[in-house]
C-alpha positions in Angstrom: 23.5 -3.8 -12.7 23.6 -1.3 -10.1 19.3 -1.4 -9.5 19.9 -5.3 -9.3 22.7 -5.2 -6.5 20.1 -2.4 -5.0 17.0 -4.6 -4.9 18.6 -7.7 -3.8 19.6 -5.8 -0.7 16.8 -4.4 -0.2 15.3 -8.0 -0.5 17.8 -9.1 1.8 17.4 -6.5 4.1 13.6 -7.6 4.5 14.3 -10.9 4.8 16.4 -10.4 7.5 14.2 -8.0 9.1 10.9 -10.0 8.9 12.5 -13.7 9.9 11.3 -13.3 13.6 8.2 -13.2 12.3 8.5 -16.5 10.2 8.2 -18.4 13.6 4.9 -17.1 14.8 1.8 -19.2 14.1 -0.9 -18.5 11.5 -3.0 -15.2 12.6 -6.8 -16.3 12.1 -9.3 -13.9 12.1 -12.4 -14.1 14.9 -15.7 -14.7 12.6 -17.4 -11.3 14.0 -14.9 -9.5 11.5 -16.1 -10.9 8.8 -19.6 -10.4 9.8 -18.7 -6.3 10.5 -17.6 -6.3 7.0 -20.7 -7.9 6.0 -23.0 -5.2 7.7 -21.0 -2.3 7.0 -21.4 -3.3 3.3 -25.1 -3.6 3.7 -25.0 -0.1 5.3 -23.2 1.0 2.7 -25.2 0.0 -0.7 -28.4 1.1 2.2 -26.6 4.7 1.9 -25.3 4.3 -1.7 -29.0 5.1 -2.9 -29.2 8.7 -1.6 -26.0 9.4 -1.9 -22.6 8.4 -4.2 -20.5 7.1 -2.1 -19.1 4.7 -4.5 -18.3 7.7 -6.9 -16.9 9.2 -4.1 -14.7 6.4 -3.4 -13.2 6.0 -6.7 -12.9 9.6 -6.7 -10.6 9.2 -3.2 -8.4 6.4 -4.5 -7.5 8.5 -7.6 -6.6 11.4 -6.7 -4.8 9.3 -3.2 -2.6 6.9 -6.3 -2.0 10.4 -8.4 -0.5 12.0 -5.4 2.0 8.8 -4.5 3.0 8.7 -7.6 4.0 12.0 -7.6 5.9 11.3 -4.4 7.2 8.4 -6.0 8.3 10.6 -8.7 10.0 13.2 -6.3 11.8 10.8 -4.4 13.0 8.7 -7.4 14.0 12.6 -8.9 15.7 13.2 -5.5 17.8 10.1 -5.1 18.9 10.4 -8.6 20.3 14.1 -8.2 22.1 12.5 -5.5 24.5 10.2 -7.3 27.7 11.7 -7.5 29.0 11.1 -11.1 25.4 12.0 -12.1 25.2 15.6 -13.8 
């Protein structure tokens, strides 16, 4: 009971936060952006034969999820410890 009443105002709390933004038109992207993407992937699986960058990237993402969950973790362990009637 107490994590629904939490996340429906946090839900509430973004909603009222990002309504400006619901009146702003559509954001389209130029076509050059996805042409960059396009060419840096070509330079990348260029690259990707010498060296492994994809190996490397999974590597990266990993480790960078391990370490926000154990911030996650940490903060969860925090706010928890700072309940009251909570021993």
């Amino acid at each position: 009971m107490i994590s629904t009443t939490f996340f429906n105002l946090l839900y509430g709390t973004l909603y009222v936060i990002l309504y400006p933004l619901r009146a702003l038109n559509d954001a389209t992207l130029p076509g050059d952006i996805s042409g960059s993407i396009t060419t840096a992937g070509v330079y990348l699986g260029n690259v990707a034969n010498f060296f492994p960058i994809y190996t490397l990237l999974i590597i990266v993402s990993t480790v960078l999820s391990i370490e926000a969950l154990v911030a996650l973790y940490k903060g969860i362990k925090w706010l928890y410890q700072k309940i009251p009637f909570i021993n």
